[in-house]
VOFI-255221 format. One record per residue (C-alpha): y, z, x; residue in three letters. Coordinates in Angstrom, 2 decimals. Layout:
+---------+---------+---------+-----+
!      py !      pz !      px !  aa !
+---------+---------+---------+-----+
!       Y !       Z !       X ! ALA !
...
+---------+---------+---------+-----+
This chain:
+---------+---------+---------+-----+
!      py !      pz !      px !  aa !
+---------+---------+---------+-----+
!   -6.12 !   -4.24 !   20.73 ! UNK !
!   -9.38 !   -4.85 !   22.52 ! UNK !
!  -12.53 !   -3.34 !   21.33 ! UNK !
!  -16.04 !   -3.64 !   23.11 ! UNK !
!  -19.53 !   -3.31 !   21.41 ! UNK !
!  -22.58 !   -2.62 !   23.00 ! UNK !
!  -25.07 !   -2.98 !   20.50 ! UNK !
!  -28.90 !   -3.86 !   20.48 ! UNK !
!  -29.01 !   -5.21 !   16.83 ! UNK !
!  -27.22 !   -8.51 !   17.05 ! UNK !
!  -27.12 !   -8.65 !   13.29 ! UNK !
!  -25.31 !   -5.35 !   13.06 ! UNK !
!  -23.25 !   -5.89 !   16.25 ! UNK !
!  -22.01 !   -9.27 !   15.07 ! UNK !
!  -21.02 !   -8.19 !   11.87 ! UNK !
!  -18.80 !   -5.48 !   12.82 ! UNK !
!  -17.62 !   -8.30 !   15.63 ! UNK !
!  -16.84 !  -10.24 !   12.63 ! UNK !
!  -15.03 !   -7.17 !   10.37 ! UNK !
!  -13.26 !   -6.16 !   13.04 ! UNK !
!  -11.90 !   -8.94 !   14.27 ! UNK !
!  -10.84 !   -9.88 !   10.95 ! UNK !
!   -8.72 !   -6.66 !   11.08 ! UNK !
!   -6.61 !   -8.23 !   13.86 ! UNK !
!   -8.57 !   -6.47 !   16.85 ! UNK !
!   -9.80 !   -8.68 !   19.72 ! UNK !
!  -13.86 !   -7.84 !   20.31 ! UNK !
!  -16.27 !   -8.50 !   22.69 ! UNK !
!  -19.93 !   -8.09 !   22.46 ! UNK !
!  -22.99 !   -6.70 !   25.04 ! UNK !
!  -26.17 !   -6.20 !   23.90 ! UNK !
!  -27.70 !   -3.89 !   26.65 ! UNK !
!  -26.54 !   -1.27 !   28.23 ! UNK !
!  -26.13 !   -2.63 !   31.47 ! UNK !
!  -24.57 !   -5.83 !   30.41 ! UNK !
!  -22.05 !   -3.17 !   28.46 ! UNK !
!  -21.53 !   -0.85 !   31.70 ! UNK !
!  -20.79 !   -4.36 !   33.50 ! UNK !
!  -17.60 !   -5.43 !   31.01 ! UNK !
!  -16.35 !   -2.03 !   30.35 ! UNK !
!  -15.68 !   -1.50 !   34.44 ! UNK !
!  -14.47 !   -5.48 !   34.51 ! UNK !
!  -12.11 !   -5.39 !   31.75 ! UNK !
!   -9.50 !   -2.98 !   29.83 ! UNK !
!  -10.33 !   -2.30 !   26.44 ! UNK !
!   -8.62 !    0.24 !   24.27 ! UNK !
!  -12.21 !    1.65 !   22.58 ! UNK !
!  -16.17 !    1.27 !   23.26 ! UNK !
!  -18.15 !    1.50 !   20.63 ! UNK !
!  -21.30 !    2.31 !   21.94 ! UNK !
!  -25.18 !    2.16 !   20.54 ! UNK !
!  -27.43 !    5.37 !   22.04 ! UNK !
!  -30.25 !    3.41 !   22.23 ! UNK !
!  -30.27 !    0.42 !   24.45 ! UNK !
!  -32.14 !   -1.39 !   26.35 ! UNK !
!  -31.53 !   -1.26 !   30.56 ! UNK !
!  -29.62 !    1.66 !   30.14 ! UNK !
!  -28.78 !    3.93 !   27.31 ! UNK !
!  -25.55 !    4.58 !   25.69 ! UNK !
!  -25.72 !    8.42 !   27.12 ! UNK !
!  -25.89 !    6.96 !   30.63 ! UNK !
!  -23.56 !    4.63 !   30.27 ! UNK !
!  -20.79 !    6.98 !   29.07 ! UNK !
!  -21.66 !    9.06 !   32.14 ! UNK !
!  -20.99 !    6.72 !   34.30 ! UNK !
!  -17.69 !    5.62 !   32.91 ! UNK !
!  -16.36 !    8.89 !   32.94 ! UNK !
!  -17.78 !    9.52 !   36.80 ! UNK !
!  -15.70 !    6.68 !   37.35 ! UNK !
!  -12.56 !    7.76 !   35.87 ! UNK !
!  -12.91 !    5.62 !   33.07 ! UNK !
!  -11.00 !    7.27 !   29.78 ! UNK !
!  -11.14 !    4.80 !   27.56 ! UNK !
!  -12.10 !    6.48 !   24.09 ! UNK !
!  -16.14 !    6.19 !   23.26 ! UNK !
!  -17.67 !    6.22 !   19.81 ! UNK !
!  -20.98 !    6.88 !   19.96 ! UNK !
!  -23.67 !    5.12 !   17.21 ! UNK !
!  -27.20 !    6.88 !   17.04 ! UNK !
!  -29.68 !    6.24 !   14.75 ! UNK !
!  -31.28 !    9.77 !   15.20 ! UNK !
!  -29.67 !   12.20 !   13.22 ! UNK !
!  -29.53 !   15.97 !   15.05 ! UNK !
!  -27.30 !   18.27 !   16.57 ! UNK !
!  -29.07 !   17.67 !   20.16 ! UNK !
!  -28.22 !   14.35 !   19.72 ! UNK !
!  -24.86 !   14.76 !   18.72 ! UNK !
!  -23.93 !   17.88 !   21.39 ! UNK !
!  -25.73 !   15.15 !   24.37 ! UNK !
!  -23.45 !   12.35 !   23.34 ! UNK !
!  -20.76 !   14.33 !   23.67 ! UNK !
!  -21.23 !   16.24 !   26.54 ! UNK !
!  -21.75 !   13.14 !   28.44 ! UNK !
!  -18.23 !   12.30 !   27.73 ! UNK !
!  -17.87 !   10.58 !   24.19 ! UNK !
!  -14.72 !   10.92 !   21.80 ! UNK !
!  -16.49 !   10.60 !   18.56 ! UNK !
!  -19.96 !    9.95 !   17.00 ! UNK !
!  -21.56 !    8.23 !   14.02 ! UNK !
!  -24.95 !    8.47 !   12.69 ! UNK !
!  -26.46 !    5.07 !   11.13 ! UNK !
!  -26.67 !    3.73 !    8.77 ! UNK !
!  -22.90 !    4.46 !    8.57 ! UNK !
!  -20.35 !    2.90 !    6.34 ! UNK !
!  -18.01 !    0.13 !    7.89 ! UNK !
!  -15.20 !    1.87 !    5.80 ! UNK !
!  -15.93 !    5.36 !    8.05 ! UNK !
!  -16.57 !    3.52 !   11.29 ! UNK !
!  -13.29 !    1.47 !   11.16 ! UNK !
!  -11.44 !    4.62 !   10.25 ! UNK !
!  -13.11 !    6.74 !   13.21 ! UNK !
!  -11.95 !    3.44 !   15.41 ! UNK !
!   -8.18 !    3.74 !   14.27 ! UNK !
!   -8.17 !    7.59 !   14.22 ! UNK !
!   -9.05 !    7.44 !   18.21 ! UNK !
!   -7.08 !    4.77 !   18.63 ! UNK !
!   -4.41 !    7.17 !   16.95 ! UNK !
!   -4.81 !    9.51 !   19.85 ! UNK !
!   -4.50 !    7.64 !   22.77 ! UNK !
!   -1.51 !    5.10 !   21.66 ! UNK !
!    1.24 !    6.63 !   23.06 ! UNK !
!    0.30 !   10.39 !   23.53 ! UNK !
!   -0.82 !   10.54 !   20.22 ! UNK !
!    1.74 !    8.69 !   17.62 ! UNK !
!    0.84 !    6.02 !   15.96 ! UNK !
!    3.94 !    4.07 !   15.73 ! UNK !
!    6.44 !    2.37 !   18.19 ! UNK !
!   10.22 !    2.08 !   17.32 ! UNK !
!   12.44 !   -0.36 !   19.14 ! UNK !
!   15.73 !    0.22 !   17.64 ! UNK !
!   15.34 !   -0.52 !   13.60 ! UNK !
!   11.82 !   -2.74 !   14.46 ! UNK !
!    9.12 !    0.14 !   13.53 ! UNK !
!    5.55 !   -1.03 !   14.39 ! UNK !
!    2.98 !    1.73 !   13.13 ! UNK !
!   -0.29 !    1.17 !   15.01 ! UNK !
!   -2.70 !    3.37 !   12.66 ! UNK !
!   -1.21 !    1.69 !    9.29 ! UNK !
!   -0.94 !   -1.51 !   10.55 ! UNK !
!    2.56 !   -1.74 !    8.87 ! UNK !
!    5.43 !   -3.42 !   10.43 ! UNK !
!    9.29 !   -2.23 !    8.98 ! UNK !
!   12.97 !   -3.98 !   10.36 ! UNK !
!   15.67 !   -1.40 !    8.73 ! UNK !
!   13.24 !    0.19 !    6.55 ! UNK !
!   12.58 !   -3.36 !    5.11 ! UNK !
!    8.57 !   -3.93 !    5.31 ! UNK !
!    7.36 !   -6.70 !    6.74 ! UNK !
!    4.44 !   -8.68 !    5.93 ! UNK !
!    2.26 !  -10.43 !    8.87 ! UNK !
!   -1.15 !  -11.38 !    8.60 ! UNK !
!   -3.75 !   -9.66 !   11.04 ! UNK !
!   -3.25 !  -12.19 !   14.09 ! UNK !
!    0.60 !  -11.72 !   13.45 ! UNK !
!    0.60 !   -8.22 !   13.70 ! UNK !
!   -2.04 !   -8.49 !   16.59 ! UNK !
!    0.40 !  -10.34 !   18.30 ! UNK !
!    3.70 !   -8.14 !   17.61 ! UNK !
!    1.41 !   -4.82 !   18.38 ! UNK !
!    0.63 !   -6.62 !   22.24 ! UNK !
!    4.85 !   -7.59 !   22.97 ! UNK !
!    5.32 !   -3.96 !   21.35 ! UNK !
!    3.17 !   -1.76 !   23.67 ! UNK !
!    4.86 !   -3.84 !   26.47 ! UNK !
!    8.28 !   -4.04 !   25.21 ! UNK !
!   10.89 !   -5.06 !   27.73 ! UNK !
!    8.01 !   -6.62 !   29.84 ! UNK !
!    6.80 !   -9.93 !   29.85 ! UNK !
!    3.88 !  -11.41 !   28.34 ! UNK !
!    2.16 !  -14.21 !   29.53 ! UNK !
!   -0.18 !  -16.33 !   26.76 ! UNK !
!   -3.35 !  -15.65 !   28.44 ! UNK !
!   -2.64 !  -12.49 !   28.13 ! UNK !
!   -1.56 !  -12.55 !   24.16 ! UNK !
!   -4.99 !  -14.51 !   24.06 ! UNK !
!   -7.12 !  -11.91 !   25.90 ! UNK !
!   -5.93 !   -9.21 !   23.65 ! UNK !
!   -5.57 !  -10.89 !   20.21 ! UNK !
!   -8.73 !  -12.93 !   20.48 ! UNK !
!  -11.63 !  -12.75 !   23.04 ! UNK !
!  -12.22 !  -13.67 !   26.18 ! UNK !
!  -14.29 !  -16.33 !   25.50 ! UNK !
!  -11.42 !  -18.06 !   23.24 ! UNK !
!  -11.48 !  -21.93 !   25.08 ! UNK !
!   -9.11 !  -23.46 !   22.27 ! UNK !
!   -5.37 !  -24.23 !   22.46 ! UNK !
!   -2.98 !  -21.66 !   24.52 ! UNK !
!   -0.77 !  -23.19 !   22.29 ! UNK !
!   -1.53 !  -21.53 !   19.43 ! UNK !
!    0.27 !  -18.26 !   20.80 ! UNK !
!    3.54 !  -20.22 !   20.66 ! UNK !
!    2.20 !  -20.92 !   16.55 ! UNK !
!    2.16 !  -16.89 !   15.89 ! UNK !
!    5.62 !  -16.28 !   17.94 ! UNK !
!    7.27 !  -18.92 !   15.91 ! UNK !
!    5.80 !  -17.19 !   12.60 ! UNK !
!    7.25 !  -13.68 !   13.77 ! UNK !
!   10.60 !  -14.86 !   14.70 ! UNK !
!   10.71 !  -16.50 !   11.12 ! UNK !
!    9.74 !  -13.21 !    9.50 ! UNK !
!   10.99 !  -10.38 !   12.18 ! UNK !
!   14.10 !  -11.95 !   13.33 ! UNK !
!   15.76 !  -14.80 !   11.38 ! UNK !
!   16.10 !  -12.82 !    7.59 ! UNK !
!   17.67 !  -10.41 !    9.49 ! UNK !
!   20.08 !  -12.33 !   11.85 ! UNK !
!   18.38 !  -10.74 !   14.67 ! UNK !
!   16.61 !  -12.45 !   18.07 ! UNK !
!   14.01 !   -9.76 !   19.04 ! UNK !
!   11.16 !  -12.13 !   21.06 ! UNK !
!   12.66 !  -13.95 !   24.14 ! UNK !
!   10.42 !  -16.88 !   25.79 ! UNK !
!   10.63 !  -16.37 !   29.66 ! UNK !
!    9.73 !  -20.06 !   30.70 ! UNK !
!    6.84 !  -20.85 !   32.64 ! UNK !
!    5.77 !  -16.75 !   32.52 ! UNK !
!    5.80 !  -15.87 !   28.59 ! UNK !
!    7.25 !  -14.15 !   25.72 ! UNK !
!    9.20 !  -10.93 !   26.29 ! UNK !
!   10.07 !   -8.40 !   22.99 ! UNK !
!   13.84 !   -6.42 !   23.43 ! UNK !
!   13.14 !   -2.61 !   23.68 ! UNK !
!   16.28 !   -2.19 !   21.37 ! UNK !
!   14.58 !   -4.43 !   18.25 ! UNK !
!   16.85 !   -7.43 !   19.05 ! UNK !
!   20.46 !   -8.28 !   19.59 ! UNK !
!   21.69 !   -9.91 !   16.80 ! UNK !
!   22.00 !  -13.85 !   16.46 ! UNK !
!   24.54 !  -16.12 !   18.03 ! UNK !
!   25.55 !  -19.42 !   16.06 ! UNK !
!   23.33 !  -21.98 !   17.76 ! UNK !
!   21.86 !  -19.45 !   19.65 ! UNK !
!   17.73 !  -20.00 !   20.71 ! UNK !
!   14.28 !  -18.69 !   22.03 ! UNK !
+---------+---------+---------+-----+
């Protein structure tokens, strides 16, 4: 999933860049609020988290004007005033959830996956494809009530082919959502995570779940996976 931080503190705001991502989410950074209004209307993220006070343009008037637009991407609010004016303003201007700092990572990352919660798929956290169960909020991946282990990336990976099962993928965008935008490695490396969940998803369980579309991407089956054919391949 895709988060986006606007935050003035570039200590703070690369830090939680830093713990997040290492949680498997996919994060951009603005710094002003402007800069912040600019990416959230240019790209699709799944949650802002959003400073109050910025410089350009402030975190209330940004949320105003991405819900004048239509935008409903889920908003959590950071102030580092602590009142109820302050809280009742950041919400009336459209925000899901606030936080006053200093704040612990441990609360903010559980505010993150508890609106995250809400909007994945009217509300439940987990998507079943036949006896593949991949639960969003506890980041826990089961194939016939077996649990699976994947690292962050892995599961960052499975979670993107899962909320578009029985579509196809394409790398870039695998790479837009499971690292940044401004990723300029290898493209490759999505074929390195695909491999490592058809060794753990699909070959202990003589299944063949992720299908490579040539030249367009990686599709997952909507019914977990047909099982295996002698010889058969990607």
């Amino acid at each position: 999933m895709r988060l986006l931080i606007v935050e003035d503190e570039k200590r703070l705001a690369d830090a939680l860049a830093r713990g997040l991502a290492a949680e498997g989410f996919a994060v951009d950074v603005a710094h002003d609020g402007a800069a912040g209004l600019d990416r959230a209307v240019a790209h699709d993220y799944d949650l802002i988290v959003l400073d109050v006070m910025l410089p350009r343009l402030n975190g209330y008037r940004v949320c105003a004007r991405l819900r004048a637009a239509g935008d409903d991407t889920p908003i959590l609010m950071l102030t580092a005033k602590d009142g109820e004016y302050d809280e009742a303003e950041g919400l009336d201007t459209g925000a899901d959830d606030y936080l006053t700092k200093p704040f612990s990572y441990v609360v903010l990352l559980a505010r993150i996956r508890a609106l995250l919660r809400r909007r994945t798929r009217g509300g439940s956290p987990a998507i079943v494809l036949g006896d593949l169960t991949v639960d969003q909020a506890a980041r826990r991946v089961t194939r016939g009530g077996t649990e699976v282990e994947l690292t962050a990336k892995e599961f960052a990976v499975l979670e993107q082919l899962a909320v578009n099962a029985g579509r196809v993928v394409s790398k870039q965008q695998i790479i837009e959502h499971v690292w940044d935008f401004a990723y300029d490695g290898d493209p490759n490396i999505v074929e390195v995570y695909i491999s490592a969940l058809r060794r753990k998803l699909d070959a202990p369980f003589g299944r063949r779940s992720i299908t490579t579309v040539r030249g367009a991407g990686y599709r997952l089956a909507t019914d977990g996976g047909a099982p295996r054919t002698p010889g058969g391949g990607g």
